[in-house]
C-alpha positions in Angstrom: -42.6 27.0 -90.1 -41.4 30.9 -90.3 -38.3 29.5 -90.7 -38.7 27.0 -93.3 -40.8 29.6 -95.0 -38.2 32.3 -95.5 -35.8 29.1 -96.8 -38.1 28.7 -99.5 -38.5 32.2 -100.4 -34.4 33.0 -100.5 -34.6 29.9 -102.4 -36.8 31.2 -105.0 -35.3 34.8 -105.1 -31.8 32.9 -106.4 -33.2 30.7 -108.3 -36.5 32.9 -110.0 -36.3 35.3 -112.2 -36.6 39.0 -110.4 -37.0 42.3 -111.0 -37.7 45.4 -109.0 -41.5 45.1 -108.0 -40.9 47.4 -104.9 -41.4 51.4 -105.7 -40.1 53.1 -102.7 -37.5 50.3 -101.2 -35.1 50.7 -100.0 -35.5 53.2 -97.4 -34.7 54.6 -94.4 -37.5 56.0 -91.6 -37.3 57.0 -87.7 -40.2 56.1 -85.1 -40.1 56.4 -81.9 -40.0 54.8 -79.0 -43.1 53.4 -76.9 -45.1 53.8 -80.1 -48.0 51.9 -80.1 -49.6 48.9 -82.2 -50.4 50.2 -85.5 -48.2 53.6 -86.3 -47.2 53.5 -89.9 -43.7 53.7 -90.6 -43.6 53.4 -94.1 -45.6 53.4 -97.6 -44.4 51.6 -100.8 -46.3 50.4 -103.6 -46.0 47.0 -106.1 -45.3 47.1 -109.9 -46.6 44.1 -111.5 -44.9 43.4 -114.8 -47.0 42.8 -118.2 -46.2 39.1 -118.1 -48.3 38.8 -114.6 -51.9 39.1 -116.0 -53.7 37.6 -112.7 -51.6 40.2 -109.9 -49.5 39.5 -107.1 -49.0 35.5 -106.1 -47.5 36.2 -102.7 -48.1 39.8 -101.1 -45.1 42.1 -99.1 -43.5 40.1 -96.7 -41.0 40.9 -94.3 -38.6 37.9 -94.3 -36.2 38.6 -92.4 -34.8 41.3 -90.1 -31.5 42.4 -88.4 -31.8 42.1 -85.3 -34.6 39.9 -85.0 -37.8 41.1 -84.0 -41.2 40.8 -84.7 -42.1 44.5 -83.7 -43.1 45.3 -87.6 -45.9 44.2 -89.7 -47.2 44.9 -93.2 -51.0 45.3 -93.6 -53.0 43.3 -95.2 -53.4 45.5 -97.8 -49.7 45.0 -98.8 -47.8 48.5 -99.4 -47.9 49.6 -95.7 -45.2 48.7 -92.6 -46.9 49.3 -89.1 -46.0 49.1 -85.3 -46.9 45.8 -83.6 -46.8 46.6 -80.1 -44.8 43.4 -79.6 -42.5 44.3 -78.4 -42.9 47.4 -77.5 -39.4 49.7 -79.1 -37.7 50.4 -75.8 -34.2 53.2 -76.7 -32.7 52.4 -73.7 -32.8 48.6 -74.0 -33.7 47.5 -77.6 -31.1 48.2 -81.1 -31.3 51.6 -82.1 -31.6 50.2 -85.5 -33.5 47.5 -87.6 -33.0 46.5 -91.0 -36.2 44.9 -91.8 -36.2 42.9 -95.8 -39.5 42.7 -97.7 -40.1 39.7 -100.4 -43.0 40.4 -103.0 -43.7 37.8 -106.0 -46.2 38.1 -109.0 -47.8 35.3 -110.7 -45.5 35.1 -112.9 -42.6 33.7 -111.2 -41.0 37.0 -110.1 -39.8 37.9 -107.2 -38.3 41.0 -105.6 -36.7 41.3 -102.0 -35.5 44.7 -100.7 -34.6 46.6 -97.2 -36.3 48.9 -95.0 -34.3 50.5 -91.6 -36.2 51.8 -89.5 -34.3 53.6 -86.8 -35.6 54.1 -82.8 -35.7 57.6 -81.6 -35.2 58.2 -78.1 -38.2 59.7 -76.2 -38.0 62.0 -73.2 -40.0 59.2 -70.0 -40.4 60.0 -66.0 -38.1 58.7 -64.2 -39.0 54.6 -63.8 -37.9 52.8 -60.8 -36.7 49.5 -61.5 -36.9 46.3 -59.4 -38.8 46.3 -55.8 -38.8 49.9 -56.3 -41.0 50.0 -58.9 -43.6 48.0 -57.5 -43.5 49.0 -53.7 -41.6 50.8 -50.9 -38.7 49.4 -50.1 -37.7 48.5 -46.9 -34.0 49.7 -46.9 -30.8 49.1 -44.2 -28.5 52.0 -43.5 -25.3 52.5 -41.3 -25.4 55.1 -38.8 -23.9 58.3 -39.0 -24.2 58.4 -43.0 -24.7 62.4 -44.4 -25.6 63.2 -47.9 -21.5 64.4 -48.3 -20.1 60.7 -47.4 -22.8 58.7 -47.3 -22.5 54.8 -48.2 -25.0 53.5 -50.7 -28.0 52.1 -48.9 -30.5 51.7 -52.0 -29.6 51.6 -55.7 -32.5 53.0 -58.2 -32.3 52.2 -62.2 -33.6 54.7 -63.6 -34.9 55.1 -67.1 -35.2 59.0 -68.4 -33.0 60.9 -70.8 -30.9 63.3 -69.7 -29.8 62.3 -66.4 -32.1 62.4 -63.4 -31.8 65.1 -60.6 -32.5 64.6 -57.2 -35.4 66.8 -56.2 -35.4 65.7 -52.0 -32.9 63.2 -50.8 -32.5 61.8 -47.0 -29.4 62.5 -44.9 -28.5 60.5 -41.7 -27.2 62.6 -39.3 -27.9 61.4 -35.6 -26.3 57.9 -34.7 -28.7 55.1 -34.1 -28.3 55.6 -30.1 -30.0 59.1 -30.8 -32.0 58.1 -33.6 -33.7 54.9 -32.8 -33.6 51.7 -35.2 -36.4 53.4 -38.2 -37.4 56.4 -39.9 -39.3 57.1 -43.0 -38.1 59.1 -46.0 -40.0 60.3 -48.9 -37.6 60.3 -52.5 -38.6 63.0 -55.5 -37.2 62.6 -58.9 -37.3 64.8 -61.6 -36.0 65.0 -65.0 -34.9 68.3 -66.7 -38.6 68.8 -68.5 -40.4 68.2 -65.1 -41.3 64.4 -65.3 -40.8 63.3 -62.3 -41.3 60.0 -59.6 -41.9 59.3 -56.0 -41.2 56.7 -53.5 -41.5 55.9 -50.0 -38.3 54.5 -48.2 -38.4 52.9 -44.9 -35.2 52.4 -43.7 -33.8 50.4 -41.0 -31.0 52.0 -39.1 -28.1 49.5 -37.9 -25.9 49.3 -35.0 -22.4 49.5 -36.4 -19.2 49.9 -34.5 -18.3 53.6 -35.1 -17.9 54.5 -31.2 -14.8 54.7 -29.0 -14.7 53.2 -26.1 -14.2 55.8 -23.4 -12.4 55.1 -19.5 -15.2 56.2 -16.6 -12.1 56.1 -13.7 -11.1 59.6 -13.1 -7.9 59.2 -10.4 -5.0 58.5 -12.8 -2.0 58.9 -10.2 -1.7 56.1 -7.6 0.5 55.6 -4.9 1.9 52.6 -4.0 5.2 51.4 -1.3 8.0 49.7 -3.1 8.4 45.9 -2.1 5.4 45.3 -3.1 4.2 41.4 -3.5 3.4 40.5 -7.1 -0.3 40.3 -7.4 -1.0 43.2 -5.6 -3.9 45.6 -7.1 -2.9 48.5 -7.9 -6.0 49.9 -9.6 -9.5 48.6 -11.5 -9.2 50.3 -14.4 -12.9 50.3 -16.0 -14.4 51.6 -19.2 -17.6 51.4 -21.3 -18.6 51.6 -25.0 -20.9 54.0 -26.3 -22.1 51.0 -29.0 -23.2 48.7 -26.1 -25.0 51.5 -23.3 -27.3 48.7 -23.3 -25.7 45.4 -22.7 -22.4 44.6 -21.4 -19.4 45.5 -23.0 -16.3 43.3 -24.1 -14.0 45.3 -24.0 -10.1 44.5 -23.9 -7.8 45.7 -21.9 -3.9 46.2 -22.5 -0.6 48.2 -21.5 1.3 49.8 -24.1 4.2 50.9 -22.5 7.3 48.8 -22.3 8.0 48.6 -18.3 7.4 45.4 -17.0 6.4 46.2 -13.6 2.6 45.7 -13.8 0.1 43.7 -15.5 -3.9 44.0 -16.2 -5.6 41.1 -16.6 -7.4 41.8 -20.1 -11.4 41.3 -19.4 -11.3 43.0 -15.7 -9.0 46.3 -16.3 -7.2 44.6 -13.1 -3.8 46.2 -12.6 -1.7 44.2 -10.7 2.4 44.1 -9.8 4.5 41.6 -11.9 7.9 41.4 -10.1 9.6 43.4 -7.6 9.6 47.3 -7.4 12.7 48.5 -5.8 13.2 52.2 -5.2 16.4 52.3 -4.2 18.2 52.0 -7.2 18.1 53.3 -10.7 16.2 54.8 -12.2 13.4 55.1 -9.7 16.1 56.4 -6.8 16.0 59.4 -9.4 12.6 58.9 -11.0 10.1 57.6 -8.7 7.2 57.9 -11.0 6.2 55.2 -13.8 4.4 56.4 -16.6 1.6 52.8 -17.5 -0.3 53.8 -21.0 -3.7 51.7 -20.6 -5.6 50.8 -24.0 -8.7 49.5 -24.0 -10.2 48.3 -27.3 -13.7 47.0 -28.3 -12.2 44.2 -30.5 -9.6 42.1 -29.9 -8.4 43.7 -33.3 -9.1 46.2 -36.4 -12.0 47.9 -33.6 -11.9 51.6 -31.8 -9.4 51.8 -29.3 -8.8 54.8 -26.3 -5.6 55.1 -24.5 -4.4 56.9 -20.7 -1.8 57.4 -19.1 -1.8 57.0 -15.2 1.1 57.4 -13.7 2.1 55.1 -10.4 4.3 56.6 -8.1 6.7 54.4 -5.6 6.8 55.6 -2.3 10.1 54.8 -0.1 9.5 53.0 2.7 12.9 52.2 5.1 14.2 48.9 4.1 17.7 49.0 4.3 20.2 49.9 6.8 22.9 52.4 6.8 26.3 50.8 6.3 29.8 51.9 6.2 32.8 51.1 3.9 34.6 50.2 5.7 33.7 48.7 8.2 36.5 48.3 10.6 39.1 51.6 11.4 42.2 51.7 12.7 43.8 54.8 13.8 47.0 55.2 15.4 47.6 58.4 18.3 50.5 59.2 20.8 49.8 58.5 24.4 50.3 62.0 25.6 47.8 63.1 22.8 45.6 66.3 24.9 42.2 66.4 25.0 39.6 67.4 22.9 41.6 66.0 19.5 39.7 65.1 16.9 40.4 61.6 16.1 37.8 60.4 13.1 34.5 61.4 11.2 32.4 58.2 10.6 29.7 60.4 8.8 32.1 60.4 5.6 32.2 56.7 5.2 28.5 55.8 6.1 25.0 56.4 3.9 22.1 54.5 3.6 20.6 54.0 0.3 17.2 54.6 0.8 15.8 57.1 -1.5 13.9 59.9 0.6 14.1 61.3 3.9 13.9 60.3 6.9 14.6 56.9 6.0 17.9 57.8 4.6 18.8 59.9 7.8 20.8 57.8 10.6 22.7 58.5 13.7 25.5 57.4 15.6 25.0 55.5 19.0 26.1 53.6 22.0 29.8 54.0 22.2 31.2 51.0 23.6 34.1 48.6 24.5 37.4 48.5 26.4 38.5 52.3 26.8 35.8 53.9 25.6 35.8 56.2 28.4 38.9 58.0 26.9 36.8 58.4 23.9 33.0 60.4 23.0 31.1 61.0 19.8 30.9 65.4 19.5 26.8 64.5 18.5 24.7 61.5 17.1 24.6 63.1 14.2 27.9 64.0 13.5 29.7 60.7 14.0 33.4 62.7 15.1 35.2 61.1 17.6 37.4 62.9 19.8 39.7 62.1 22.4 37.5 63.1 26.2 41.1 62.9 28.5 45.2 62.4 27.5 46.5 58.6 28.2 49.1 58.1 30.1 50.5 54.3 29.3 52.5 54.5 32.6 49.8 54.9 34.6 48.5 52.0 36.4 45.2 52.0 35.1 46.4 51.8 31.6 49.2 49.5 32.3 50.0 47.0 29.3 46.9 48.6 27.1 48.3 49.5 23.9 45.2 49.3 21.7 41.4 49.9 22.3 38.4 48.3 20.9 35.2 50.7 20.6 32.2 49.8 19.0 29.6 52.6 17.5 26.0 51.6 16.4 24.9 53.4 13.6 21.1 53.5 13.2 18.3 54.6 11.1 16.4 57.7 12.7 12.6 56.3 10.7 11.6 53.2 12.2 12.0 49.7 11.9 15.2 51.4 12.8 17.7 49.3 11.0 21.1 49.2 12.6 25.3 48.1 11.9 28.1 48.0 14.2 31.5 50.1 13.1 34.7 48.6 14.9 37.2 51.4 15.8 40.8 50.3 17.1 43.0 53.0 18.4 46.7 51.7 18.8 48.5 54.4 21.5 51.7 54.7 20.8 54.5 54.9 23.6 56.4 58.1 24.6 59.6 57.8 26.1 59.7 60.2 29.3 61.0 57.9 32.3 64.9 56.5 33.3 64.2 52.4 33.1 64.2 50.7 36.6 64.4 46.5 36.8 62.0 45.3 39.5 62.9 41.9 40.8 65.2 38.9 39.9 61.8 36.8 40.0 58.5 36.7 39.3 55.5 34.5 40.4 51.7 35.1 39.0 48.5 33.5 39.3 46.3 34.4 36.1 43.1 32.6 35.1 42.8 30.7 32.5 40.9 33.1 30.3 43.1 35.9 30.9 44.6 37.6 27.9 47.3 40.2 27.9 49.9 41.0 29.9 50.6 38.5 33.1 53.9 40.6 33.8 55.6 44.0 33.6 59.6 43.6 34.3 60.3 47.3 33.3 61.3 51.0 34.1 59.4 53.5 34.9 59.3 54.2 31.2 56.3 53.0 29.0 58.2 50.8 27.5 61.7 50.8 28.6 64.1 52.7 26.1 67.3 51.1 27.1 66.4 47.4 28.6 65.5 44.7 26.8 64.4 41.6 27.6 63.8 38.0 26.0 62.5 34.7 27.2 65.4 32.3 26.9 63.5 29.1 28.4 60.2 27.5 29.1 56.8 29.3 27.9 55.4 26.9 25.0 53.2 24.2 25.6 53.2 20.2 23.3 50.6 22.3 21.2 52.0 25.7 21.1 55.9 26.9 20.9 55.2 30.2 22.4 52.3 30.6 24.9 53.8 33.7 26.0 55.6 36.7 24.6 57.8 39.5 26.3 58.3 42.5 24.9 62.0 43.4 24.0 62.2 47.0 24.9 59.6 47.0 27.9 59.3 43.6 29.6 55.7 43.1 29.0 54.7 39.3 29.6 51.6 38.8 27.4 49.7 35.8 26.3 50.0 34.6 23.1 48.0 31.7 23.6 45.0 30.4 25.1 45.6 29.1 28.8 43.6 25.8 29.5 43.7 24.8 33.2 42.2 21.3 31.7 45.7 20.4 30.1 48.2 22.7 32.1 48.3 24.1 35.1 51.6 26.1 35.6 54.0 27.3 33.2 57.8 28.0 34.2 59.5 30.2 31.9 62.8 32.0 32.3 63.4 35.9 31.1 66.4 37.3 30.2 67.4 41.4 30.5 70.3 42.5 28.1 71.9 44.9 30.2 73.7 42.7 32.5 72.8 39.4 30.9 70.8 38.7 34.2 67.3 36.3 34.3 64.6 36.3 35.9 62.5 33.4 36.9 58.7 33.9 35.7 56.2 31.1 37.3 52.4 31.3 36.0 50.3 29.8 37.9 47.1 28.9 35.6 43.7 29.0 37.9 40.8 27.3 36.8 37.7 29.2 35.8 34.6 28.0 34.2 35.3 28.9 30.8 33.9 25.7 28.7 30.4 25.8 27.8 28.4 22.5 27.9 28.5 20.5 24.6 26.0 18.5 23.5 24.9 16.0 20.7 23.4 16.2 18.5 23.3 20.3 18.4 21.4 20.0 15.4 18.1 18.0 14.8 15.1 17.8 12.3 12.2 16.2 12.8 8.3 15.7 12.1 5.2 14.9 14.2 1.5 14.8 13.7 -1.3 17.4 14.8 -2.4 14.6 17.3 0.6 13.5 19.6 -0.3 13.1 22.8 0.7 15.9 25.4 3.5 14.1 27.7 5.1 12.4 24.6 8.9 12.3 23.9 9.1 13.7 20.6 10.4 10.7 18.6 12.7 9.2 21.3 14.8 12.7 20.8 17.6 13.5 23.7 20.5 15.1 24.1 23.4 14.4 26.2 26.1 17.1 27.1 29.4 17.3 28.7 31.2 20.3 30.2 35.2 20.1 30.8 35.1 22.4 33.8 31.5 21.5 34.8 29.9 18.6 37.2 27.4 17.4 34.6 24.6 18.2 37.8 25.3 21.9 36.7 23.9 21.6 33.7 19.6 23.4 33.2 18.2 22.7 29.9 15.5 25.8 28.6 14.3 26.7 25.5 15.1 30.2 25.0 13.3 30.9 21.0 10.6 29.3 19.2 9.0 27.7 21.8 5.5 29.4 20.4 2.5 28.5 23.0 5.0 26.7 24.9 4.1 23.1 23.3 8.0 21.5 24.0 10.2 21.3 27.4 13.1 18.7 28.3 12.8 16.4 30.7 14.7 16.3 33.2 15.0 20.1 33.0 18.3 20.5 35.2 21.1 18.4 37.0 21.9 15.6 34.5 23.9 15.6 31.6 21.2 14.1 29.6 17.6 15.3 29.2 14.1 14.1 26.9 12.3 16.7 24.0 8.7 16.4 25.3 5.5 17.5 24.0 4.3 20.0 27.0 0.7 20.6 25.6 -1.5 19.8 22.3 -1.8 21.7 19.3 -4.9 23.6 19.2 -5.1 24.9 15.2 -9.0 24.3 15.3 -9.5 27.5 17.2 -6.5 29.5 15.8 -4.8 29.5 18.3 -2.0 27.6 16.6 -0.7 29.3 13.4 2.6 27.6 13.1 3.0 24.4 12.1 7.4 24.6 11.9 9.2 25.4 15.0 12.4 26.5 15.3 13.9 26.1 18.9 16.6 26.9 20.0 17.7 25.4 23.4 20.1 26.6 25.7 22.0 24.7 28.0 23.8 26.5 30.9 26.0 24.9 33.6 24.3 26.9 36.6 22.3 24.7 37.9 24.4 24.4 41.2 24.9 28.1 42.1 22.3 30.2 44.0 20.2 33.1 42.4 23.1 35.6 44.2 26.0 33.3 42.7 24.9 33.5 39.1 25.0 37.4 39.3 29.0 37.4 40.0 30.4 33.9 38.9 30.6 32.8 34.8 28.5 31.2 33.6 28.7 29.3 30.1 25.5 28.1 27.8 25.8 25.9 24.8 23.2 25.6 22.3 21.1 23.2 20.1 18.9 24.1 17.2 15.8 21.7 16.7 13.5 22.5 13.7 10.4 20.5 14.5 7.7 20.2 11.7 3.7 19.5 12.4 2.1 17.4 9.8 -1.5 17.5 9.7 -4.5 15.0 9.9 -6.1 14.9 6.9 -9.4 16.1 8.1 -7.1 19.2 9.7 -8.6 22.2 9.2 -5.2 24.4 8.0 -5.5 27.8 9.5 -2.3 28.9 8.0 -0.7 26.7 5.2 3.2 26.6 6.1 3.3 24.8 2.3 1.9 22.3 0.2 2.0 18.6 0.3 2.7 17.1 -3.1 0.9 13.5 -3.4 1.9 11.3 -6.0 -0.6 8.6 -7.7 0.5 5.8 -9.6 -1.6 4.5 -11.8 -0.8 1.4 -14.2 -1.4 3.2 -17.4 0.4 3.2 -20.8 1.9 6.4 -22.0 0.4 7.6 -25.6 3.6 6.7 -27.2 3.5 2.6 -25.9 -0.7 2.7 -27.9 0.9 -0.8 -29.7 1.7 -2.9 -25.9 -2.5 -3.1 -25.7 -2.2 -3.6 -29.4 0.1 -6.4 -29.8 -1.3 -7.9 -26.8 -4.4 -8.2 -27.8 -3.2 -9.5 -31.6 -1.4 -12.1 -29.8 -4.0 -13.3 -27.5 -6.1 -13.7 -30.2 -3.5 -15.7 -33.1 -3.1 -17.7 -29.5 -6.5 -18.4 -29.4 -6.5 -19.5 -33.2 -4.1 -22.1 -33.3 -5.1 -23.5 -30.2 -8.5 -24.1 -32.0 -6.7 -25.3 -35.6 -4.4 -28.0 -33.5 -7.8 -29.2 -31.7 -8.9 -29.2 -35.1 -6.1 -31.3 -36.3 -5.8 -34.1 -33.4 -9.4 -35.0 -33.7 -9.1 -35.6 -37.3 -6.3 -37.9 -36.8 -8.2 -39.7 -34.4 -11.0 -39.6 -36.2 -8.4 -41.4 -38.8 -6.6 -43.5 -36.5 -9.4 -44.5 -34.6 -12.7 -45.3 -37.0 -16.2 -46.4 -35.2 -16.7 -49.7 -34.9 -20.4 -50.8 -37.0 -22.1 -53.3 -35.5 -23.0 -56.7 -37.3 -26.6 -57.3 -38.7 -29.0 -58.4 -35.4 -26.0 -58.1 -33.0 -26.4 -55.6 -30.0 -23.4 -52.9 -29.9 
């Protein structure tokens, strides 16, 4: 209606006729804000022209205003604009200015329309809190550890007061919640520059926010562990705790920073744990024995507070290797009328052991052994010279027809398990010439055993070796299977043996030597005597096997037996024994001497139930010696040969065996008729088939009984005639 009011009005002010009936428009006047209903804002009178005899058809208006607003009214007397209270003028949110335009119009057609502004003046208010705030306290969340320097905005206040509000008391969180507790009340004051001012209550609810370190509670951070270590072995439980959680359990992750690979930690325990084998003896922990592990433990798997230590690990040696020497094997040369007391060679500057720390890199030198080592000595253990302990005289009997020597020296840790090698020393003498040669006889007749090596002869002057004489074997001394079984030395007459003598295939050789001084020969005739030098052979010398936990004490183990022969030996000579592996003695042969073939039998049952079987593989090794025949005092002088046969003899459990000590794992293998996920269309096409199958079995039933049905029609019968 307005609307279509003030249409009808502009409609009449275009079309009437008008003249200025408004004394005092236009104008401009101020009013404040929050002024109430009814303040006059301005006066203006109405000049009636002499054509309007009966006064004022339609009094002061106001038609129209910019921006809209019906906060202005004109009495109902008609020259005076007032306040309506509705809305109430409001600086801060409503136009600062209005322009308000005021229609008049007489009785005698016309009209005038003119424009009052009024323009809002700001008015000093108390501060007003807006929203929740302004109608109660307001229950607000904080973050811990806030200050009034950096403090994150907890509660926003609107606040509507010129100038700018000041902030008489404001709150400050200092303590963290885990000193605090989870509420506190604060009281906030607001004042304006002319003292207007505003209170409100906050309660404010503290939360738990993720502004702690997690700190480690272990205080050892140097460990010691032995090198060789298995992987999987704990090192240390690394353990911390997060101030945030005192009171729940913390998840806390755990990690290792640096870059060795040597140890692990499992990431929820703090575990630390070997990865792969720690070896001391090389580089760089032969140099640097201590490994430097930075720990991290975090409170969130990422982006949370983090703490890191170092602990350092350090490898302790421990005596696994043995000293060796390069080489291995020496060979030294000396004359035979070398005196005394002559240094000879100093094993300590070709052996070490590579062990990094004392004592178990310290070793000595032991045991001098082998043929002639009675001419020799070591000065000390720990020195490892050798020295000559008497002169050699090759022409004396007792050193006839040596020329070298073979010593052996142990070398062997000092720190136990007291690893140990063997150096070979070989000293060749060499021959002085200080004797006039002298022939002995025209000829020669020996008997030498078969396993004799060396010299079987000496046809020679007094010299060692003859310097004038010298002597060849023109005839004889091969064998089918070797040209020269024996060999004479040129210059001293030496017979040796080149070859091995075998009383089985020959037993006497007839060889002829010749000396070059007067072309003259000497007969040689060896005769070759038997000694037991072939050790019993047997078959199989190797054998594998399995039986179960429950055989039966007295069994042969799977039919096994071994049958032996001995080229030297009666085959009632032979004694079977097992000499290693044997554990609880569970095996024996059968017979156990004086036949050349003997039974592997099962002496006793395996006992794992009570622990006290731990083994289930045995490794034998059984020894076969042809002694059987000679008495306990014969066996002490005579020689006696063994041959060997290694059995390895697997236990396999029931299945209700209760495994004391699991030698490995038995992989079982289940087949199962099932299609793999890449063959999903065999079911598929089966089924489809079955089905289409199915169908046109039914469509051809379909189809024969409607051509018999065709074929074949029913037969009606005729009217009062039985079927």
């Amino acid at each position: 209606m307005k609307s279509t009011l003030l249409l009808f009005i502009l409609l009449g002010v275009v079309s009437g006729r008008r003249i200025q009936l408004l004394r005092g428009l236009p104008a401009t006047r101020t009013v404040e804000e929050n002024s109430p209903a009814g303040v006059c804002v301005h006066t203006f009178n109405v000049t009636l022209s002499a054509l309007s005899s009966e006064g004022v058809a339609r009094h002061p208006t106001i038609v129209n205003s910019n921006p809209l607003t019906e906060a202005f009214d004109i009495e109902s007397m008609g020259d005076l604009v007032v306040t309506t209270g509705n809305p109430v003028l409001d600086y801060e949110t409503m136009p600062k200015r209005l322009d308000l335009q005021i229609f008049v119009e007489d009785t005698s057609g016309r009209t005038d329309l003119n424009t009052l502004t009024v323009q809002v003046v700001d008015k000093n208010e108390p501060p007003v809190f807006r929203g929740n705030m302004a109608i109660q306290s307001k229950i607000a969340v904080a973050f811990e550890k806030n200050n009034t320097q950096k403090a994150d905005i907890i509660y926003k206040t609107e606040l509507h007061t010129v100038p700018v509000v000041k902030v008489v008391q404001m709150f400050s969180i200092r303590k963290t919640r885990e000193e605090r507790g989870d509420v506190f009340i604060k009281a906030l004051f607001l004042t304006d520059p002319e003292g207007l001012n505003s209170t409100r209550t906050l309660n404010i609810n503290i939360i738990n926010i993720n502004d702690e370190r997690p700190y480690f509670t272990i205080k050892q951070r140097i460990y010691r562990i032995p090198e060789e270590q298995s992987p999987g072995t704990v090192v240390a439980n690394i353990t911390a705790k997060d101030p945030d959680d005192e009171d729940s359990a913390s998840r806390l992750f755990y990690s290792i920073q640096s870059s060795d690979t040597y140890f692990s930690i499992n990431p929820s325990t703090g575990v630390l744990q070997v990865t792969r084998r720690i070896d001391r003896d090389v580089l760089p922990l032969q140099l640097h024995p201590n490994i430097s592990v930075i720990v991290r433990v975090e409170d969130s798997p990422s982006g949370g507070h983090a703490s890191e230590m170092e602990i350092i690990i350090t490898i302790e040696d421990i005596n696994d290797n043995p000293p060796e020497c390069v080489p291995s094997t020496f060979r030294k040369e000396i004359n035979e009328n070398t005196t005394a007391g002559t240094f000879l060679l100093d094993l300590r500057n070709y052996c070490k052991d590579i062990d990094a720390d004392v004592p178990n890199n310290l070793f000595n030198f032991t045991r001098l052994s082998g043929f002639g080592s009675n001419n020799f000595a070591l000065e000390s253990t720990g020195s490892g010279r050798l020295v000559m302990t008497g002169s050699i005289d090759l022409e004396n009997p007792a050193n006839l027809g040596v020329e070298v020597y073979s010593l052996t020296v142990r070398v062997r840790d000092i720190a136990s398990p007291n690893y140990s090698n063997i150096i070979y020393i070989y000293i060749r003498i060499k021959p002085v010439n200080d004797f006039f040669p002298v022939f002995d006889s025209l000829s020669y007749e020996f008997n030498v055993r078969e396993t004799t090596k060396g010299t079987v002869m000496h046809a020679r002057d007094a010299d060692w070796p003859p310097s004038v004489i010298t002597y060849s074997i023109v005839a004889g001394g091969g064998t089918k299977d070797y040209t020269n079984v024996f060999w004479i030395s040129p210059t001293n007459g030496d017979v040796k043996i080149l070859a091995r003598l075998d009383y089985e295939t020959t037993q006497k050789h007839l060889f002829t030597v010749q000396a070059s001084d007067q072309e003259k020969t000497a007969t040689v005739t060896v005769n070759v005597l038997d000694v037991n030098d072939e050790e019993p052979v047997c078959s199989p010398n190797f054998y594998s096997s399995q039986i179960t936990v429950s055989l039966a004490a007295g069994t042969n183990v799977n039919g096994f037996r071994i049958q032996c022969q001995d080229r030297d030996s009666d085959p009632r000579s032979f004694r079977y024994f097992i000499k290693e592996g044997n554990v609880n003695n569970h095996f024996t042969f059968s017979p156990s001497a004086g036949s050349n073939t003997s039974r592997l039998i099962l002496a006793s049952r395996f006992n794992y139930e009570s622990g006290l079987d731990k083994s289930w593989i045995y490794r034998l090794r059984v020894c076969i010696t042809d002694d059987n025949l000679l008495s306990a005092r014969d066996k002490a002088t005579h020689l006696v040969k063994t041959g060997t046969v290694s059995l390895s003899i697997r236990v396999i459990p029931n299945p209700t065996t209760a495994i004391t000590t699991t030698p490995g794992f038995t992989l079982v293998t289940k087949k199962e008729n099932l299609y793999s996920d890449s063959a999903w269309y065999v079911p598929f096409i089966i089924t489809l088939g079955g089905l289409l199958l199915l169908g046109l079995l039914g469509y051809l039933g379909l189809l024969l009984a409607t051509w018999l049905r065709t074929r074949c029609p029913p037969v009606h019968k005729a009217d009062g005639a039985p079927l």
